[in-house]
C-alpha positions as CSV (number, residue, x, y, z in Angstrom):
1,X,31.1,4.0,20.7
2,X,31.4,0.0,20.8
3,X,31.5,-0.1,24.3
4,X,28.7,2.3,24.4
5,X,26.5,0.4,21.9
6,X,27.5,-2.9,23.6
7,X,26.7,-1.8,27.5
8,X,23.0,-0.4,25.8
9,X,22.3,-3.6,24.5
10,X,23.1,-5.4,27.5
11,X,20.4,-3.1,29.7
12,X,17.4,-3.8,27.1
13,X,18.4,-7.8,27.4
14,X,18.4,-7.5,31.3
15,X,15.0,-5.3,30.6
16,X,13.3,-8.0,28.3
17,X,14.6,-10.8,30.5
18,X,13.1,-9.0,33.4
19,X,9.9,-8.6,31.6
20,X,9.5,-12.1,30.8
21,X,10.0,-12.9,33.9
22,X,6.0,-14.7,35.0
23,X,3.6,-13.1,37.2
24,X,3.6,-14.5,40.8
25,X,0.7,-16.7,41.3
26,X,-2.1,-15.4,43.3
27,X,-2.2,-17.4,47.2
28,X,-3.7,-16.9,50.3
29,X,-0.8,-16.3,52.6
30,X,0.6,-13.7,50.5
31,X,-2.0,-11.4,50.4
32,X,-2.3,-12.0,54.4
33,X,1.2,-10.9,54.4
34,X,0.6,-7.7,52.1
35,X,-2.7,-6.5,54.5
36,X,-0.5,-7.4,57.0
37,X,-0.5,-3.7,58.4
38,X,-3.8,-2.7,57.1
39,X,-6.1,-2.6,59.7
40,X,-9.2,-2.4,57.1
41,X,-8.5,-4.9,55.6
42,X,-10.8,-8.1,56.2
43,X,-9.8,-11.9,55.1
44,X,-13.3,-14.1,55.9
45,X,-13.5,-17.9,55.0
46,X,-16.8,-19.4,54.6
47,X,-18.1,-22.9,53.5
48,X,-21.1,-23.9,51.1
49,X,-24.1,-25.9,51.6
50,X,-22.2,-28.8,49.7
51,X,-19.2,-28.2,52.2
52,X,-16.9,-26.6,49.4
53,X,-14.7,-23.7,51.3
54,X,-14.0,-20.3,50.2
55,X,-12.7,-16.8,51.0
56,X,-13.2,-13.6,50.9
57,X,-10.2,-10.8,50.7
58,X,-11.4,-7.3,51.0
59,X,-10.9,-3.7,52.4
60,X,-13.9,-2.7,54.2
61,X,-13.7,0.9,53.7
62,X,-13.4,0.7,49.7
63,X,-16.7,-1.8,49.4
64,X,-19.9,-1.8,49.6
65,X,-20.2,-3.6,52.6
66,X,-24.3,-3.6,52.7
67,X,-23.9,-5.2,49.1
68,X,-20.9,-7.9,50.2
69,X,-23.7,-9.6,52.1
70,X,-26.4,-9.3,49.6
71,X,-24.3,-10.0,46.5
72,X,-21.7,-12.7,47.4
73,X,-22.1,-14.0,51.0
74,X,-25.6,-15.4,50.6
75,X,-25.4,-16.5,47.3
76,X,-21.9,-18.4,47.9
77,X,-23.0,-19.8,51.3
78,X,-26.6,-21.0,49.2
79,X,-24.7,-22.5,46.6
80,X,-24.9,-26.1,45.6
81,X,-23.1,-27.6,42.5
82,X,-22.8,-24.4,40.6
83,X,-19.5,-23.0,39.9
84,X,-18.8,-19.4,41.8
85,X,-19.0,-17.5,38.8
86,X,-22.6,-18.7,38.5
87,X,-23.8,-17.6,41.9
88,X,-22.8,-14.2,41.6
89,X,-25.1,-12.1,38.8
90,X,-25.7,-8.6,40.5
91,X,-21.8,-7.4,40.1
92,X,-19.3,-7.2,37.2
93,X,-16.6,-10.7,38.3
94,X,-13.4,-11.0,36.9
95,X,-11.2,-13.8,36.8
96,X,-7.6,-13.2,38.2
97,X,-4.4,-14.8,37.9
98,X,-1.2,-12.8,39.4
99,X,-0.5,-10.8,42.7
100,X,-0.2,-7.7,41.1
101,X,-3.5,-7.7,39.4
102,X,-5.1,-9.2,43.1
103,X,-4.0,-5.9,45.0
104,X,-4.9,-3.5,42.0
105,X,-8.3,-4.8,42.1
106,X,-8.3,-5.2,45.8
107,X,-7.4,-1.2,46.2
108,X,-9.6,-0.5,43.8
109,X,-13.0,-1.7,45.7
110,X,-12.9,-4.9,44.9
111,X,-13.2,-8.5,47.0
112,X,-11.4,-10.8,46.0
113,X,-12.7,-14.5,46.1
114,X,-10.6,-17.8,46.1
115,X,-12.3,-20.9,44.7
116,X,-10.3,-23.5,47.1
117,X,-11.8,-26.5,45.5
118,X,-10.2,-25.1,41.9
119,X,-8.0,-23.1,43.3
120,X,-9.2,-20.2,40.9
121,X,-9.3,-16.8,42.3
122,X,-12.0,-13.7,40.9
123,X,-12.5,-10.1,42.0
124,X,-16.6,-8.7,42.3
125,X,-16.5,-5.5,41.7
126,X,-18.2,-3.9,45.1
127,X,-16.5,-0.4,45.0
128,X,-17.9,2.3,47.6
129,X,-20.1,4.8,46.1
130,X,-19.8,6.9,48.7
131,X,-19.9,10.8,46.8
132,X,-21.7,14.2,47.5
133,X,-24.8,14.8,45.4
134,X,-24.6,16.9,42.9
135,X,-24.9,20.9,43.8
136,X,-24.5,23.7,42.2
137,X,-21.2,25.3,40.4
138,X,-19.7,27.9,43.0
139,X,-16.9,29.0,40.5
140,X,-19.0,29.6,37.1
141,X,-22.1,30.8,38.7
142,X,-24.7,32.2,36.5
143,X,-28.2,33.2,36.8
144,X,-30.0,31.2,33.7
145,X,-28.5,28.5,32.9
146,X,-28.2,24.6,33.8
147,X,-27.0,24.6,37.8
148,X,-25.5,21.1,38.0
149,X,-21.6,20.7,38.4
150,X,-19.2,17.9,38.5
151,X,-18.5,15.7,41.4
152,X,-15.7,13.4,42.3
153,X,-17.0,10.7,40.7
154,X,-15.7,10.3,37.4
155,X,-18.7,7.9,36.1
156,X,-21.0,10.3,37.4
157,X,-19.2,13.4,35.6
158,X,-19.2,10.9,32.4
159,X,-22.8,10.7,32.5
160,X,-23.8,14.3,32.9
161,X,-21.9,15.1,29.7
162,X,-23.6,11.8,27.8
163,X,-27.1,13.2,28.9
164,X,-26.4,16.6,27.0
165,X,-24.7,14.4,24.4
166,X,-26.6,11.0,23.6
167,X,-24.7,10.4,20.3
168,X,-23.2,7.2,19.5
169,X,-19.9,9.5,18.1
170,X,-19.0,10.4,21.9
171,X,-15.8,8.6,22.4
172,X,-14.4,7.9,25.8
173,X,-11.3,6.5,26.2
174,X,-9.3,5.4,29.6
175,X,-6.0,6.2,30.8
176,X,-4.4,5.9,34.4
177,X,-1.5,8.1,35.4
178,X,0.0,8.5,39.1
179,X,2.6,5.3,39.9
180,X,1.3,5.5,43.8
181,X,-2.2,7.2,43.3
182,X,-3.1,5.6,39.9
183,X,-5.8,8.1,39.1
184,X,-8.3,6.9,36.4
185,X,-8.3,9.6,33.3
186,X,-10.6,9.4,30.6
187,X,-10.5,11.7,27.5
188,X,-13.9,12.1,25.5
189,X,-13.7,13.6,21.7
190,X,-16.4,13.5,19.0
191,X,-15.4,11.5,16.5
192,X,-16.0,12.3,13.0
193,X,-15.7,16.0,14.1
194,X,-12.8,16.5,16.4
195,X,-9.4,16.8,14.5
196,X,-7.5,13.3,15.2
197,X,-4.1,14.9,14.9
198,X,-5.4,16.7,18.0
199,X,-7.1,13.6,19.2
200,X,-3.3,11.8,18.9
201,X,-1.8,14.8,20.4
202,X,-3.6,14.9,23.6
203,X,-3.7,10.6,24.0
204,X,0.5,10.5,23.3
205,X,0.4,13.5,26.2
206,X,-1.3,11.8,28.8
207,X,0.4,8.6,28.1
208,X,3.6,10.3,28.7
209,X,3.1,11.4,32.0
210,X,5.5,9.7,34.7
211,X,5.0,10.4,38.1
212,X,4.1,9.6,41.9
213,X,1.0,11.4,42.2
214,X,-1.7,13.2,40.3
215,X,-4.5,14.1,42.6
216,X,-5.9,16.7,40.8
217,X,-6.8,17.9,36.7
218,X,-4.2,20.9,37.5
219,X,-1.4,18.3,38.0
220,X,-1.9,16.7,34.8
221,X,-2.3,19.8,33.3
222,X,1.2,20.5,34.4
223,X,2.5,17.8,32.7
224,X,0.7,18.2,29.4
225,X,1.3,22.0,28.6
226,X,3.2,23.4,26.0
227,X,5.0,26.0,27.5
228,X,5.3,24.9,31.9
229,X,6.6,28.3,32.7
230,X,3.8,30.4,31.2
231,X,1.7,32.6,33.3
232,X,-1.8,31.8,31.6
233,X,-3.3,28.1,31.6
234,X,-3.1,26.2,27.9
235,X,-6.0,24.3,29.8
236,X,-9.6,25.3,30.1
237,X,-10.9,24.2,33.6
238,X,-14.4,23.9,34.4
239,X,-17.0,21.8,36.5
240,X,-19.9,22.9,34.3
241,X,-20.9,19.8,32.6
242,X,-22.7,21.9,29.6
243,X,-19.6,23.7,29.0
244,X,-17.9,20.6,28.6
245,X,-20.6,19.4,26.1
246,X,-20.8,22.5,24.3
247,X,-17.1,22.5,23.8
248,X,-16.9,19.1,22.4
249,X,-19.8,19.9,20.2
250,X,-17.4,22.6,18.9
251,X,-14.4,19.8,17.7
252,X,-12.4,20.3,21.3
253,X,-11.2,17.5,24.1
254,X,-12.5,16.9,27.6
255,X,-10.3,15.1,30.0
256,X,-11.5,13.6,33.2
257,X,-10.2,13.2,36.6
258,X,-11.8,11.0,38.8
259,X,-11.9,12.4,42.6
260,X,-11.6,15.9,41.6
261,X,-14.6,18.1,40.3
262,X,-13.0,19.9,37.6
263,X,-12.4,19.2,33.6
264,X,-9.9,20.2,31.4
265,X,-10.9,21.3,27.8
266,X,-8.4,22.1,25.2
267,X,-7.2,23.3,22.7
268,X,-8.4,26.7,23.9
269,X,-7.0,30.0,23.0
270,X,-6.4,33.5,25.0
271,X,-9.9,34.5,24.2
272,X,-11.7,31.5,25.5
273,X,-10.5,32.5,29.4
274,X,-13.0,35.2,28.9
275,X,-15.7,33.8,27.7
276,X,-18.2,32.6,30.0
277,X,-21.1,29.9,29.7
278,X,-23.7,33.1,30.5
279,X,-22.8,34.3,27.1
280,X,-24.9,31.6,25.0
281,X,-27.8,32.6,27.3
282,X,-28.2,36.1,27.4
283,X,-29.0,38.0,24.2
284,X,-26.5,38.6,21.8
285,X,-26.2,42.1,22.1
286,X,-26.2,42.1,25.8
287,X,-23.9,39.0,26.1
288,X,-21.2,41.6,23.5
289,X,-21.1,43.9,26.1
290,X,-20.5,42.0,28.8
291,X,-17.6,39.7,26.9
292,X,-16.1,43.2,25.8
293,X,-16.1,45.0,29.1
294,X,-14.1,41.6,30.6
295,X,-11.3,42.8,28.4
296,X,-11.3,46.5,29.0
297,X,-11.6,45.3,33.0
298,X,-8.3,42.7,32.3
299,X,-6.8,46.0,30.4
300,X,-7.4,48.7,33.4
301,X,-6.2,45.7,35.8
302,X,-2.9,45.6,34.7
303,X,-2.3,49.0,33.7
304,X,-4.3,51.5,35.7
305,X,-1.9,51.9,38.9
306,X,1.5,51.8,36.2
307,X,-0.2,54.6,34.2
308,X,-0.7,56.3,38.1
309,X,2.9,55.9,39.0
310,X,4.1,57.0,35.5
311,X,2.4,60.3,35.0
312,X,3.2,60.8,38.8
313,X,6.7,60.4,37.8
314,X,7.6,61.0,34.8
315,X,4.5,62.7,32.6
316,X,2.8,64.7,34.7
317,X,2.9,67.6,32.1
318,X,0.3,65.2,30.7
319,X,-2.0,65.5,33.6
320,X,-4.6,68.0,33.1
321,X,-4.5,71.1,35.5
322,X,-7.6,70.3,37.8
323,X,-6.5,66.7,38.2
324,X,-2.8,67.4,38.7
325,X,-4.7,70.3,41.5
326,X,-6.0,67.4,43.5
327,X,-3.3,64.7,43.2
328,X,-0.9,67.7,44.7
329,X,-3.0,68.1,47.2
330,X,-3.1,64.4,48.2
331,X,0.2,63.3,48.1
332,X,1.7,66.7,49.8
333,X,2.7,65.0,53.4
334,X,3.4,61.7,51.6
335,X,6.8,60.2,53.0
336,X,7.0,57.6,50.0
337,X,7.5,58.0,45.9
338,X,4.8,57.2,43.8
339,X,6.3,53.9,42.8
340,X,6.6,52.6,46.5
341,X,3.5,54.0,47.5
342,X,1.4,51.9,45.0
343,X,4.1,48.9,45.7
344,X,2.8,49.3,49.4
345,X,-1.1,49.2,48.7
346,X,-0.9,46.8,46.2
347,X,0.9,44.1,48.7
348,X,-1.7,44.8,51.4
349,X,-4.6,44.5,48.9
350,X,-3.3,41.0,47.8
351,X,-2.8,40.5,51.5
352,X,-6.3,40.9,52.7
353,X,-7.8,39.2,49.0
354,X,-5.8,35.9,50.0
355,X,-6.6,36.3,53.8
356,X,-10.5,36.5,53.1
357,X,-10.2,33.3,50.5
358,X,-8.4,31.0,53.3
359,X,-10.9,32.2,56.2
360,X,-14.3,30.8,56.9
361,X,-17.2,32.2,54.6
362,X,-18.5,34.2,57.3
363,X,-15.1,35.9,58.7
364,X,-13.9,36.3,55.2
365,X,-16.8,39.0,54.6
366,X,-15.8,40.7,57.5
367,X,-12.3,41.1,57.1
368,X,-13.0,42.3,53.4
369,X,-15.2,45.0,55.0
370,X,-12.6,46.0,57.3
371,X,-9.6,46.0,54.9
372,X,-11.3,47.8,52.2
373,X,-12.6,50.4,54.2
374,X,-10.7,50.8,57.5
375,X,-7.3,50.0,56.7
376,X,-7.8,52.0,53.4
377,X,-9.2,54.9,55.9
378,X,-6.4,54.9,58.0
379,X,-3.6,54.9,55.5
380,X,-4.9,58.3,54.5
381,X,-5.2,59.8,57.5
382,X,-1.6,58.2,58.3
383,X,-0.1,59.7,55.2
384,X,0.9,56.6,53.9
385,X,-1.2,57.0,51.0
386,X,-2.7,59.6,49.0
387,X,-7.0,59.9,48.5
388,X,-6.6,58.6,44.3
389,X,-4.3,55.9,45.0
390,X,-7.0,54.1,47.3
391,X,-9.6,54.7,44.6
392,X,-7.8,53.5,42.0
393,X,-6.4,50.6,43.7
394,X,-10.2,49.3,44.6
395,X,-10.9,50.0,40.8
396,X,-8.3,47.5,39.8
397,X,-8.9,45.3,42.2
398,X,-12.7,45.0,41.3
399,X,-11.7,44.9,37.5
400,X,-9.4,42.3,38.1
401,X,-12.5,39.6,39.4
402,X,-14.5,40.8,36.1
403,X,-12.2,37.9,33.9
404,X,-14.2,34.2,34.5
405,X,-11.0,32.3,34.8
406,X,-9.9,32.2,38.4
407,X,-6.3,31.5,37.0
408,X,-6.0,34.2,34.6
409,X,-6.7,36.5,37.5
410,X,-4.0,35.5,39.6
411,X,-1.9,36.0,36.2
412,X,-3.2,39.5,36.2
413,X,-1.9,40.1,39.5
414,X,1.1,39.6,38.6
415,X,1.3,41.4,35.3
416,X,0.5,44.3,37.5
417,X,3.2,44.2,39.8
418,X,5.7,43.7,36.2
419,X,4.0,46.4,34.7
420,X,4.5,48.3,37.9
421,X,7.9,47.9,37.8
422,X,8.6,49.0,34.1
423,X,6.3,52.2,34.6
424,X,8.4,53.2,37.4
425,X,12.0,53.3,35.4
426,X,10.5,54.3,32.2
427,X,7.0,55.8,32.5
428,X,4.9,55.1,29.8
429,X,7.4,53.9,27.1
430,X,7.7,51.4,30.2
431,X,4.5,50.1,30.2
432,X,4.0,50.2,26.3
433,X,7.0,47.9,26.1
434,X,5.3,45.5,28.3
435,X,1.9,45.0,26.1
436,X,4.1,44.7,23.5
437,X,6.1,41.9,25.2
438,X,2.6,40.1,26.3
439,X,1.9,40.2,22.9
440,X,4.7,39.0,21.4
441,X,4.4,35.8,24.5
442,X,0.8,35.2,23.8
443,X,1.4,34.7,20.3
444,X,4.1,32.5,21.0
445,X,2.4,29.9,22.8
446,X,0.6,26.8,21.8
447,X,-2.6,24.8,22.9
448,X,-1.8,21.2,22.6
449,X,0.2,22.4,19.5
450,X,-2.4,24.7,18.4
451,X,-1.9,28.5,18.0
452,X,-2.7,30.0,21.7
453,X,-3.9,33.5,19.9
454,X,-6.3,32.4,17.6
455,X,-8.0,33.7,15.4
456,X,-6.1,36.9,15.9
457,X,-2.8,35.4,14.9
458,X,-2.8,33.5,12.6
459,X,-5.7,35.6,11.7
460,X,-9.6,33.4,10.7
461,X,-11.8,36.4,10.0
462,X,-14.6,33.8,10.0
463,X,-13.6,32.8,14.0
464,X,-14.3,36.9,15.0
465,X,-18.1,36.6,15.1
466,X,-17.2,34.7,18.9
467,X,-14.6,36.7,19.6
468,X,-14.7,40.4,21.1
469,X,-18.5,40.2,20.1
470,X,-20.8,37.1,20.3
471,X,-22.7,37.0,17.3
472,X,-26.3,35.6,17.0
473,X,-26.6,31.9,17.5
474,X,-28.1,31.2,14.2
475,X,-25.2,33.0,12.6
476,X,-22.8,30.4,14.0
477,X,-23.3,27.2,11.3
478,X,-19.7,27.0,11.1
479,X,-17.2,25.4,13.5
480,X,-14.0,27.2,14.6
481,X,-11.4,27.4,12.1
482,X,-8.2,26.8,13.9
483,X,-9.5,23.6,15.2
484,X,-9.3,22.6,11.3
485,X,-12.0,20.0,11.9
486,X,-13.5,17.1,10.4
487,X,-17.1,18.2,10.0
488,X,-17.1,21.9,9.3
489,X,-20.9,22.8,9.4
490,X,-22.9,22.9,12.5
491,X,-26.2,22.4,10.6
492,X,-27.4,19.4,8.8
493,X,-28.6,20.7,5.5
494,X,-25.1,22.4,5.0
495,X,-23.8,18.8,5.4
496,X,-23.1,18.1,1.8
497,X,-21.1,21.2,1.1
498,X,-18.3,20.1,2.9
């Protein structure tokens, strides 16, 4: 133990001695030898009207190379007595002073400017702002609704949320994660109404993360979930900006990305993957029936072929006499048990759903045409699969694109084939065991350390009025329970009941 104590004493000297260690000075010919190999990369050197010499250290494709001219060129080469600093007013300058911070800036679309007669060095922020204009969502679509989505640009996604939400209480705060692709991440909260243990939770998360590369809001998601080998996401993600407002209005988090289009809002629960933004436009009553027919479609999903192969196999007593009539009759000349003939379609259906998403838009309709119809044709005629099984199989398929969340469908293929699997050794005790295993997982996981199955368990009878049915708007003056937070009432006169 002494030697132990005594060798981990030594490494955190050698770490502080290593830390005190100064920043190298910022110089000309070591940042020609660091751009050494770039080939975009541009050192110019330029002298004043009062013959005082500077230079410029850039990479051409990270600028703004129509401003570099406009902004800093003329205005240095014009310049008489005034300092640098002076002559430059249309861009944010920063004064630098080591090698590391030079290149950050410099990779970051910056040029970098070196003051030879003071030998002072600044970076003018000139970043590219090169970005595709702002379209409309192709993975939340709805009919009424707000049509703008997020972009790459993280200031740009910023300020689509701060236009829905021009409150002085929406916090932003900046993070940057990825050792080689140093990402920029900013979190936004409400403050006064999101809960700060949540707030803490989520800001101690992203701080922790400790890797190479995070390209996109999935791989931070990754390293901020709960429970990693879960099937279903513990992180909402969107590129609706009004979703993102509405949910912050609710208490929740939004966390950023910048070059990738997509949000992550949490703490969510099971429920919240089927909701979609649609459901605050329509009508209540309509917008009830369409949230509740998303669970009976994620239901018949993941159990409709298991119930086929169980009564098939095991219960067909249970299978009244006309229907038990007509799946004799189809699966007569069938070479292949229930089990394995379901098995088969089911593999070819995921087959030709993942071949039509990798194709081009065009040929992707085309070869959905011709798997659903004529490949399903000719593996009746074939005998390699009986008339009900095809129909059924489409009906879960279809079903399965009902739930919002592109994620929790995937998830829901692969509940099926586990369901599949315990229907075929036990029949329907087989696939009752499995609901009451997702169950039992469901309410076992955790939403940045808040209860996953909310407000089912633990149970917040006030929470069910968004639940299975979406209750009038006006009936909805109080925020979400489990979120336990700060400001309760969503109306202003309730304000001093809190």
């Amino acid at each position: 133990m002494f030697f132990k104590k005594k060798k981990t004493a030594a490494i955190e000297q050698k770490n502080e001695e290593k830390n005190m260690v100064p920043s190298e000075a910022v110089k000309l010919d070591l940042l020609k030898q660091a751009t050494a190999k770039i080939d975009d990369a541009e050192i110019v050197q330029r002298q004043t009207n009062n013959g005082a010499t500077f230079s410029l250290v850039y990479i051409q494709t990270l600028i703004d190379k129509e401003r570099l001219n406009e902004a800093i060129i003329q205005p240095l080469l014009q310049s008489e007595d005034q300092a640098f600093i002076q002559c430059i007013s249309t861009c944010s300058v920063l004064r630098i002073h080591s090698m590391e911070e030079a290149k950050e800036c410099m990779l970051f679309g910056a040029v970098l400017i070196h003051d030879q007669g003071n030998n002072e060095w600044w970076a003018a922020k000139l970043e590219n702002p090169l970005s595709r204009a702002i379209e409309n969502s192709e993975t939340e679509t709805i009919v009424y609704g707000p049509k703008d989505s997020f972009t790459e640009r993280i200031e740009q996604n910023v300020f689509m949320i701060r236009r829905r939400l021009p409150v002085i209480e929406l916090k932003v705060e900046k993070f940057q994660v990825g050792s080689n692709t140093k990402t920029q991440v900013q979190m936004l909260y409400m403050d006064g109404i999101a809960n700060p243990d949540i707030v803490e939770i989520a800001r101690k998360n992203i701080s922790k993360v400790n890797f190479d590369m995070i390209l996109e809001s999935s791989n931070l998601s990754a390293f901020m979930d709960d429970h990693t080998h879960s099937l279903f996401p513990q992180f909402m993600q969107t590129d609706r900006p009004d979703s993102c407002a509405y949910s912050l209005g609710l208490g929740k988090i939004v966390i950023l990305l910048n070059d990738t289009p997509f949000a992550l809002i949490a703490p969510i629960t099971f429920f919240h993957l089927f909701q979609s933004p649609e459901d605050y436009v329509h009508r209540w009553v309509i917008a009830s029936f369409l949230r509740t027919l998303r669970y009976l479609s994620f239901f018949i999903a993941i159990t409709l072929i298991p119930l086929y192969v169980a009564l098939n196999t095991f219960h067909y007593q249970m299978i009244p006499l006309q229907i038990l009539y007509v799946l004799m009759e189809s699966r007569t000349k069938l070479p292949f048990t229930p089990f394995w003939e379901a098995l088969i379609m089911l593999v070819i259906i995921e087959i030709i759903k993942e071949a039509s998403l990798r194709m081009p838009t065009k040929t992707s309709q085309t070869i959905g045409i011709i798997g659903g119809i004529v490949i399903g044709q000719a593996a009746v005629e074939a005998g390699f699969a009986s008339k009900v099984l095809i129909v059924l199989v489409g009906i879960s398929a279809i079903a399965s694109f009902l739930v919002p969340n592109y994620l929790v469908t995937k998830a829901t293929t692969v509940l099926q084939f586990l369901f599949l699997i315990l229907a075929s050794f036990l029949g329907i005790l087989g696939i009752a065991l499995g609901l009451i295993l997702l169950l039992a997982h469901l309410n076992g996981l955790s939403s940045l350390k808040q209860p996953f199955f909310a407000p089912v368990s633990p149970l917040y009878w006030r929470d069910w009025n968004d639940l299975f049915v979406r209750a009038p708007l006006p009936w909805a003056k109080l925020r979400p329970e489990y979120l336990k937070t700060v400001k309760k009432w969503r109306v202003s006169k309730e304000e001093g009941n809190e």
